[in-house]
ZAMARGU-4260 file (C-alpha; in steps of 0.2 Angstrom, whole numbers, plus 5000, padded with zeros to 4 digits):
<rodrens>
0) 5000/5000/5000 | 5005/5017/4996 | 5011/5028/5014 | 5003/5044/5005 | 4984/5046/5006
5) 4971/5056/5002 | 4956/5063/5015 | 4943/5073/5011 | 4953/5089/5012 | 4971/5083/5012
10) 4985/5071/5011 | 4990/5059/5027 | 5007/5050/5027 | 5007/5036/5037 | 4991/5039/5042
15) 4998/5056/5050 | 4991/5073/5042 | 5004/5080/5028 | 5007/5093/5019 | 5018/5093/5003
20) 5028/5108/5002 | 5041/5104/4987 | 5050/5111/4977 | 5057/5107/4959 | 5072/5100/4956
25) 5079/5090/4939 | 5094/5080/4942 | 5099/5079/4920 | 5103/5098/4924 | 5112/5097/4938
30) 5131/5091/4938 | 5127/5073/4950 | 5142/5080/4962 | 5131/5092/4965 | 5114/5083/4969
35) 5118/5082/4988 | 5122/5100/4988 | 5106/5106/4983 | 5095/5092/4990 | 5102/5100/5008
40) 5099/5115/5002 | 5080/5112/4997 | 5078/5104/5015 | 5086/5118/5024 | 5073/5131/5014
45) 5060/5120/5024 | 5053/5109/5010 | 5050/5091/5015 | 5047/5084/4997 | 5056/5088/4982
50) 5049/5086/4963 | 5058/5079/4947 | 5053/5077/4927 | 5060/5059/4920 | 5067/5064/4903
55) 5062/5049/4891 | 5075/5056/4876 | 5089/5053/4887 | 5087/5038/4896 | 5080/5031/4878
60) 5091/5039/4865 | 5088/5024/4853 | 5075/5012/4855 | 5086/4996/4860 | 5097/5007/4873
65) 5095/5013/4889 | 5104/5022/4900 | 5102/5023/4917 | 5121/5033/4924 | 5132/5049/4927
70) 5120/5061/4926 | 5106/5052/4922 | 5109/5039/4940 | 5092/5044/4944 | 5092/5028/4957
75) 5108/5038/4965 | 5096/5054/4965 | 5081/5046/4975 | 5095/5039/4987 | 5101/5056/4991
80) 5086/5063/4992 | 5079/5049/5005 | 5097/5051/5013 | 5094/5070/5014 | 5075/5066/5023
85) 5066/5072/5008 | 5052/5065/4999 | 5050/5064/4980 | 5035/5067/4968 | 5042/5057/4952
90) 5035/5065/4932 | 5041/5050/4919 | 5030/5059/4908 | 5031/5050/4895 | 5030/5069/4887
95) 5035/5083/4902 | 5035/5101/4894 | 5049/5108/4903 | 5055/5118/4889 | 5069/5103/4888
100) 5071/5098/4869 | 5057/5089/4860 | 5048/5091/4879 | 5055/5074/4883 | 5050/5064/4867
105) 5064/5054/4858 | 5068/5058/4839 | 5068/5041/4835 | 5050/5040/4839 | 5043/5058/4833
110) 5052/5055/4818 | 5036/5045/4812 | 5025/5054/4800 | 5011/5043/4805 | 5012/5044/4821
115) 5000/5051/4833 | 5009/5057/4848 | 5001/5058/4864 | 4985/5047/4862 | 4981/5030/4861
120) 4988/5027/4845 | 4998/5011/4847 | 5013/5021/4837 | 5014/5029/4852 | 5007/5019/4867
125) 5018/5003/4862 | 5035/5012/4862 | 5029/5023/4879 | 5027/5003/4887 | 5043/4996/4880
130) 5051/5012/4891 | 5042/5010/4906 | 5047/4992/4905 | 5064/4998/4907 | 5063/5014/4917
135) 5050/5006/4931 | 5061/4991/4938 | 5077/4997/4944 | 5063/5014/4954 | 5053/5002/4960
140) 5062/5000/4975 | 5065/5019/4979 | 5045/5019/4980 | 5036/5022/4997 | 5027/5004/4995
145) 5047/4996/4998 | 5051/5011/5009 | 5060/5024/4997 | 5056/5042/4993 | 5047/5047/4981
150) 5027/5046/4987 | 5019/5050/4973 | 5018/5049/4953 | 5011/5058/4939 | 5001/5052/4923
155) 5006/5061/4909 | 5009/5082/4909 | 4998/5096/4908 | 4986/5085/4895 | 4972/5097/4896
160) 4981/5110/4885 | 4984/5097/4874 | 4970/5085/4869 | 4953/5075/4877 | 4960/5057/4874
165) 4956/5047/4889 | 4961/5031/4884 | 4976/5037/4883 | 4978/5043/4902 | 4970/5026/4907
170) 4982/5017/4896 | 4994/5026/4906 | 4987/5023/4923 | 4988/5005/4918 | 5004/5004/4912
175) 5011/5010/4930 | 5000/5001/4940 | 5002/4986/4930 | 5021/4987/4929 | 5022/4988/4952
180) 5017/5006/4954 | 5006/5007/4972 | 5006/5024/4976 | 4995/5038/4976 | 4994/5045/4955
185) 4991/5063/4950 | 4988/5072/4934 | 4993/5093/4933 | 4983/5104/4924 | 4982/5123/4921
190) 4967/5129/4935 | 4955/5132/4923 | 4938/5120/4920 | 4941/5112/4902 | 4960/5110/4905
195) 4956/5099/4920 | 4941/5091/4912 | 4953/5086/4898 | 4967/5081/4909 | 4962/5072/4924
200) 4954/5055/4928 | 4939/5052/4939 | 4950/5040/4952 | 4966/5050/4951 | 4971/5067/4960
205) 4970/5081/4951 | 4982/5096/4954 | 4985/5114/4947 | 4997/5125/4937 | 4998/5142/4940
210) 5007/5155/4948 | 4997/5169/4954 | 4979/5173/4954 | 4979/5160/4971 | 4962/5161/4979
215) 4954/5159/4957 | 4966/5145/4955 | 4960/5135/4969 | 4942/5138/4967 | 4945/5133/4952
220) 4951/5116/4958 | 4938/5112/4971 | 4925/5116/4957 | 4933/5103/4947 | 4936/5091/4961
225) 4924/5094/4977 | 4934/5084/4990 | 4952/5080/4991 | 4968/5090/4996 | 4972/5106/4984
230) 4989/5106/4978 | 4998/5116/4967 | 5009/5105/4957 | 5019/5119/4949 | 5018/5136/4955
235) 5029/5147/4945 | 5040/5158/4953 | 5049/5162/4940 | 5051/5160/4921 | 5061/5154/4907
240) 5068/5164/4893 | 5073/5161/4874 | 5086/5170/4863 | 5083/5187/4861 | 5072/5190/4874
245) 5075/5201/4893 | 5081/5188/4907 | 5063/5186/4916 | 5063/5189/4933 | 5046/5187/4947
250) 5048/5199/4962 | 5051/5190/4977 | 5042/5198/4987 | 5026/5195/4976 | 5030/5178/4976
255) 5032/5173/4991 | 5015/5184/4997 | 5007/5171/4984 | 5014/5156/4992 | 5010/5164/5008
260) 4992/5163/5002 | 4994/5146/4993 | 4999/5140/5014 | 4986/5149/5022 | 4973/5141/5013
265) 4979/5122/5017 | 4984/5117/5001 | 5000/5109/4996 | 5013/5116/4984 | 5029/5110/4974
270) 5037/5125/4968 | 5042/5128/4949 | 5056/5128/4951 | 5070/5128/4964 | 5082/5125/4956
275) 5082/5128/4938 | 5101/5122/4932 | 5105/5122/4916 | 5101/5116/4899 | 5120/5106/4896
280) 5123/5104/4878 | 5110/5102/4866 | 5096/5098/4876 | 5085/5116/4877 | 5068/5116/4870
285) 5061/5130/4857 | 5044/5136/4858 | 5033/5139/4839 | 5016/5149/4840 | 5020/5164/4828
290) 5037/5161/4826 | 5051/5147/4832 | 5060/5153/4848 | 5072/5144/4856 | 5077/5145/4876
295) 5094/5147/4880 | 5107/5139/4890 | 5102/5145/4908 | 5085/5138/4916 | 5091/5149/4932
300) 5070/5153/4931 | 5074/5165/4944 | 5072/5151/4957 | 5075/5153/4975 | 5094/5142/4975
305) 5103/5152/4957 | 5109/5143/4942 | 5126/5138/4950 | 5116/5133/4967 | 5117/5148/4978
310) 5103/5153/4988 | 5095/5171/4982 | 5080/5183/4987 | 5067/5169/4985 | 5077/5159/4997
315) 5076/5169/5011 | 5060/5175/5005 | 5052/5159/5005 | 5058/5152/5018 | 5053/5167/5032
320) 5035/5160/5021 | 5039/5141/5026 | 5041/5143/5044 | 5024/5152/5047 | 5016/5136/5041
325) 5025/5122/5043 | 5045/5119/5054 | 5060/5122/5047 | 5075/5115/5051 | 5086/5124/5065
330) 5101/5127/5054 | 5111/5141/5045 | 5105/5148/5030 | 5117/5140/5016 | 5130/5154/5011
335) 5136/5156/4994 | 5149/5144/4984 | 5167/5148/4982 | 5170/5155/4963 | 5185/5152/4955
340) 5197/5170/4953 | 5194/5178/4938 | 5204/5173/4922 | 5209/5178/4906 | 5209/5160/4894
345) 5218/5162/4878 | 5213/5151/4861 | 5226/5147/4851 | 5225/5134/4843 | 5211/5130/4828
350) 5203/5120/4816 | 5192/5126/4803 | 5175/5115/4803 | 5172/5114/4782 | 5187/5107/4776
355) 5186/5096/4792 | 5169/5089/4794 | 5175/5072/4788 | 5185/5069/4803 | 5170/5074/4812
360) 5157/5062/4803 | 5159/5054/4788 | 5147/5061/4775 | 5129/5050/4767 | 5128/5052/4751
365) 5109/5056/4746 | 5100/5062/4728 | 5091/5076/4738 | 5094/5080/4755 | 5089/5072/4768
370) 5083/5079/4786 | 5092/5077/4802 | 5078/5061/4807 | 5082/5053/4792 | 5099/5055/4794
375) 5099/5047/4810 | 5105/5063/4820 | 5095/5069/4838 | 5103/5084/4840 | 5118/5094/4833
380) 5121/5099/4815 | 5122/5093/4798 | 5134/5100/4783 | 5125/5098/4766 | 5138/5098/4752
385) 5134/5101/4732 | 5140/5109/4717 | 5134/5122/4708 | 5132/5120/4690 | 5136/5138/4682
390) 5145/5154/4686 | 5134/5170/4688 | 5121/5177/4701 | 5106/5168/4705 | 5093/5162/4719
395) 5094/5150/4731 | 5074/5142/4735 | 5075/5130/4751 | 5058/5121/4750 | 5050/5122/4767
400) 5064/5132/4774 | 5076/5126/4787 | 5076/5119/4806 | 5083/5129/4811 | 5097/5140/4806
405) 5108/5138/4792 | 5123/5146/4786 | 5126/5146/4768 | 5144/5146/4760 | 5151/5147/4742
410) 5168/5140/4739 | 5170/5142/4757 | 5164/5161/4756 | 5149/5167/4769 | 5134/5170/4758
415) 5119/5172/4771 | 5110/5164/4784 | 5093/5157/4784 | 5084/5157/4801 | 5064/5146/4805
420) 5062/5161/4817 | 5059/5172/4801 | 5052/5159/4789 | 5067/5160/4775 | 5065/5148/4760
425) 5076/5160/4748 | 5095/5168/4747 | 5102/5177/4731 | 5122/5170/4728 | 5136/5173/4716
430) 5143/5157/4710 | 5163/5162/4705 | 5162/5148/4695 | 5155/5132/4686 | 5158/5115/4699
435) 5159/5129/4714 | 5155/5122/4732 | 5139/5124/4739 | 5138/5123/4761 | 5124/5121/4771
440) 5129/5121/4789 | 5111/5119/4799 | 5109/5119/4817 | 5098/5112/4827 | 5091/5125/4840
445) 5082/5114/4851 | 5064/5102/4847 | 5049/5113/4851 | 5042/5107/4869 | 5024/5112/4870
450) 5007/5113/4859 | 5004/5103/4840 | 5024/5105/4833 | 5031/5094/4845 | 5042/5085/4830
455) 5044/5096/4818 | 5057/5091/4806 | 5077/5098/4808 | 5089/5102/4794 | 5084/5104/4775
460) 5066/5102/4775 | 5064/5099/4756 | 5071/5101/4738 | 5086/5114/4735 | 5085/5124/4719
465) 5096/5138/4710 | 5087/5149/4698 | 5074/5133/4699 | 5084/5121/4695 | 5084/5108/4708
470) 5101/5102/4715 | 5107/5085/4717 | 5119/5073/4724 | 5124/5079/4742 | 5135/5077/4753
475) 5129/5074/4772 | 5138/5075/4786 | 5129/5073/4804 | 5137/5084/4815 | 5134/5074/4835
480) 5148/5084/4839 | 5149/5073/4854 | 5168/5069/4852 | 5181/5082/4845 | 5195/5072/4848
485) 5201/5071/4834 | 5201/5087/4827 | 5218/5093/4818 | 5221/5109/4830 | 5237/5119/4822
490) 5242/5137/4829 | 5235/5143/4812 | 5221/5152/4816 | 5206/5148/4805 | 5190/5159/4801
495) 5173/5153/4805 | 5164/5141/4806 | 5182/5135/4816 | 5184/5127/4833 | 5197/5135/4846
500) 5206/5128/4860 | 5214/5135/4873 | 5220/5130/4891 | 5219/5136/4909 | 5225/5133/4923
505) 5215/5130/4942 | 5224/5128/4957 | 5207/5122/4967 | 5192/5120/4958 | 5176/5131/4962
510) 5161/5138/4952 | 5164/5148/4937 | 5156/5158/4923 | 5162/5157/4905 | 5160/5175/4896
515) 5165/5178/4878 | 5167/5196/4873 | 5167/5198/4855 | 5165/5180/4850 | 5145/5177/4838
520) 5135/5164/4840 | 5141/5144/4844 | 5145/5128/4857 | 5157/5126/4873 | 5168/5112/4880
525) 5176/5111/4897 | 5188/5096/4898 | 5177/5088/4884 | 5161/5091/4895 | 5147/5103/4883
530) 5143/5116/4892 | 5128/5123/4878 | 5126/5135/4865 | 5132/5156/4866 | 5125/5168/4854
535) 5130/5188/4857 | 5112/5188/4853 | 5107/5186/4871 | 5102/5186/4884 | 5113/5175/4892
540) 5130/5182/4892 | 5138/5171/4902 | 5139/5149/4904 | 5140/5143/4919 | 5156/5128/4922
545) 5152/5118/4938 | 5166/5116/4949 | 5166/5098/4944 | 5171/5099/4928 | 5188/5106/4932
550) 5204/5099/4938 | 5218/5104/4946 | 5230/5109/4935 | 5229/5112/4915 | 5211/5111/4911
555) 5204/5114/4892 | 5191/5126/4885 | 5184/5121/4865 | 5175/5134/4857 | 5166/5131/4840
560) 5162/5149/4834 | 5150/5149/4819 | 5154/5166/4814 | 5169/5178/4817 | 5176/5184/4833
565) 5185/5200/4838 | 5194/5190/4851 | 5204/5177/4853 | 5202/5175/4872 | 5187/5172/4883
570) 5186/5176/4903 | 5181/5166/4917 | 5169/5177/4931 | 5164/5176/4948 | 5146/5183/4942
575) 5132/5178/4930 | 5128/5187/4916 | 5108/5182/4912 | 5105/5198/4901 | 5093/5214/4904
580) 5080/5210/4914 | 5061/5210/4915 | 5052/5210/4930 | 5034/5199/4931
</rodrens>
């Protein structure tokens, strides 16, 4: 039997009255030396339960491996957070928003044209069980039925907003309790009355999203649901941004009077988030309602424990909000982290990426060119390589456009860029000369995570013409860019798109931030760790480098700059640098 309970207007734990007070918390953006840190810190804010997503792209990266380690130990995590005295509330999805790439869905799965994602279409639902049949064993004895932590699971995500498919959520509360899982299941919905129509199931709690309008909110949810506890199961504090954007911030004081009222009106809460962490290497989702828009590197959220895990205003803020309601431990606030000294990294040594990407991944040949699914690619970038038939000026037509980003390049030369955010399909060239090159370099900014494009194809999305003629026999070359070691770096300094190298030295490793002055647009290593994306475009101006990553001694910085740079050094800081802000 599960240790969690419902009653007419709460929760019971061990047949005691409780009341969650969470907080979220996902461990595939935290550095794992780092989980214990922050789970003491959630506890000594006063929460008792903390929260995490489950994201099926990582542990399922292809449909015959899973990976269960390293960052993604979430076994480890659910120790350290029983080890810590905190409960968890577990999200496997299979879909979770979270403005993570794809919202959580695998390529290899969304890459079906057929398929209907999110219902009980047996494209979907059969690969959804083959991953609980994985994911569920080695948890199962972290539940509160074998004595673990985590008191609580959730059936899909925010459905509501989505679709009305109830075979579906059944076939989802099956599959969990058919594969071992007892304990008390919960849909989330946006607290309004056809969200949580759509969303929830007659025998499972229902919870709310929201993050102000409280006393609404709540009605909202005992109108839905006249008996049972009330519980926010994502009350935003904060909020994420995407490139080009103000840094979005929530005042804290605002906040926490909403919490306040959240308490004080006996429902249960899981913050959104507190600690954001980051999206590490290519994992950021996008948002497309008018236009495509990516969310950078950072998801600090503005939460009460920072980006790089120091507490800020929403900490204390929150925590003065705790202990009117509920106890909270007797123990000094957490102060800041050490930061390593400020630094000046010099990058000098280079390889150029087009007369290189063969080292990098060796090219497919295809008639017409192939998107990044067919090629096989999750993330990353592909190279498309042609010729050109005849010398003169003419216009390049790129049917459907591109996914999402793509630099274009004759004989080497920078002749545009082609971005999904502004819907370009055409770019006028200069061909030199007959049998001249022809470069596509297209990135992949991150897999839309909420609404109907969930999926939507990366990389050339159709036929390739010049002046109407369509182009053939390409060139493909798959871009992971998941290991750089054997890139020819020579002192020669090369012109972008061009990785750099460079070294520093750390005499005790601490918390850093990576800024790069001058440098455009591109992707960072730390001793062969991806660190994300930079674009001057901001707002993020600075990476943060988790004091794990580093060693004492010579440590290594790889930059792959897209465009040009006025610099060839980048800094380390001892403060973050998330952009102009805007205030909620």
């Amino acid at each position: 039997m599960s240790t969690l309970t419902t009653t007419s207007d709460g929760f019971l734990l061990h047949g005691e009255p409780f009341r969650i007070i969470s907080g979220a918390m996902h461990y595939f953006r935290i550095h794992p030396d780092q989980w214990a840190d922050r789970l003491r810190k959630a506890r000594l804010m006063g929460l008792n339960t903390i929260e995490t997503y489950v994201p099926w792209d990582l542990h399922q990266p292809d449909p015959d491996r899973f990976v269960l380690d390293g960052i993604l130990d979430l076994p480890r995590y659910l120790r350290l957070a029983q080890a810590e005295g905190l409960y968890v509330l577990l999200r496997p999805g299979p879909y979770i928003c979270a403005e993570w790439d794809g919202g959580g869905l695998p390529s290899w799965l969304t890459a079906d044209p057929g398929i209907q994602l999110r219902t009980s279409d047996p494209k979907f639902t059969d690969p959804v069980d083959r991953y609980l049949d994985l994911l569920l064993p080695p948890l199962l004895p972290h539940m509160a039925a074998s004595g673990g932590p985590v008191i609580a699971v959730q059936v899909e995500n925010e459905y509501g907003a989505f679709g009305d498919d109830t075979d579906y959520l059944r076939h989802l509360e099956h599959a969990l309790r058919s594969r071992g899982v007892e304990e008390l299941l919960f849909t989330c919905d946006q607290a309004n009355p056809e969200h949580l129509a759509a969303g929830s199931l007659p025998d499972v709690l229902a919870t709310g999203t929201f993050g102000g309008k409280v006393t609404d909110a709540l009605a909202q949810l005992r109108a839905h649901r006249p008996e049972g506890p009330l519980m926010c199961s994502e009350f935003w504090i904060g909020w994420f941004d995407h490139w080009g954007e103000p840094h979005h911030v929530r005042d804290a004081a605002d906040a926490a009077a909403d919490l306040d009222r959240l308490l004080t009106a006996g429902a249960s809460v899981n913050i959104y988030m507190f600690h954001g962490g980051t999206n590490f290497g290519f994992t950021n989702g996008a948002n497309h309602d008018h236009a495509y828009a990516p969310t950078i590197t950072s998801y600090d959220y503005d939460a009460p424990l920072t980006e790089s895990g120091d507490p800020g205003p929403k900490y204390h803020a929150f925590r003065e909000v705790i202990a009117r309601h509920a106890s909270v431990p007797d123990e000094p606030i957490p102060s800041p982290s050490g930061k390593l000294p400020t630094a000046t990294i010099e990058l000098d040594r280079h390889a150029a990426l087009l007369p290189h990407a063969s080292t990098l991944a060796e090219p497919v040949h295809a008639e017409n060119p192939p998107t990044m699914e067919e090629l096989g690619l999750r993330s990353g970038y592909v190279l498309y390589r042609t010729t050109l038939p005849a010398a003169g000026d003419g216009l390049l037509h790129f049917a459907g456009g591109v996914g999402d980003r793509a630099q274009v390049f004759v004989d080497g030369a920078p002749a545009g860029v082609l971005e999904r955010e502004r819907h370009d399909e055409a770019l006028p060239v200069r061909v030199p000369r007959s049998g001249a090159t022809l470069d596509v370099l297209v990135e992949n900014m991150g897999g839309v995570n909420y609404g109907s494009r969930i999926g939507s194809p990366k990389g050339l999305l159709g036929p390739v013409t010049l002046n109407s003629a369509s182009l053939h026999g390409w060139d493909c070359h798959p871009l992971a860019l998941d290991d750089l070691s054997r890139l020819p770096f020579t002192p020669e300094y090369a012109i972008g798109p061009a990785f750099h190298h460079g070294t520093f030295d750390v005499r005790t490793p601490a918390d850093t931030f990576l800024a790069l002055p001058g440098w455009t647009k591109g992707q960072a290593w730390v001793n062969g760790f991806h660190l994300g994306r930079y674009w001057n475009r901001g707002p993020q101006h600075t990476l943060y480098v988790p004091a794990p990553l580093l060693r004492p001694g010579s440590n290594d910085l790889v930059l792959l700059e897209l465009h040009a740079t006025t610099s060839n050094h980048a800094r380390l800081t001892q403060t973050p640098d998330l952009g102009p802000v805007k205030t909620h």
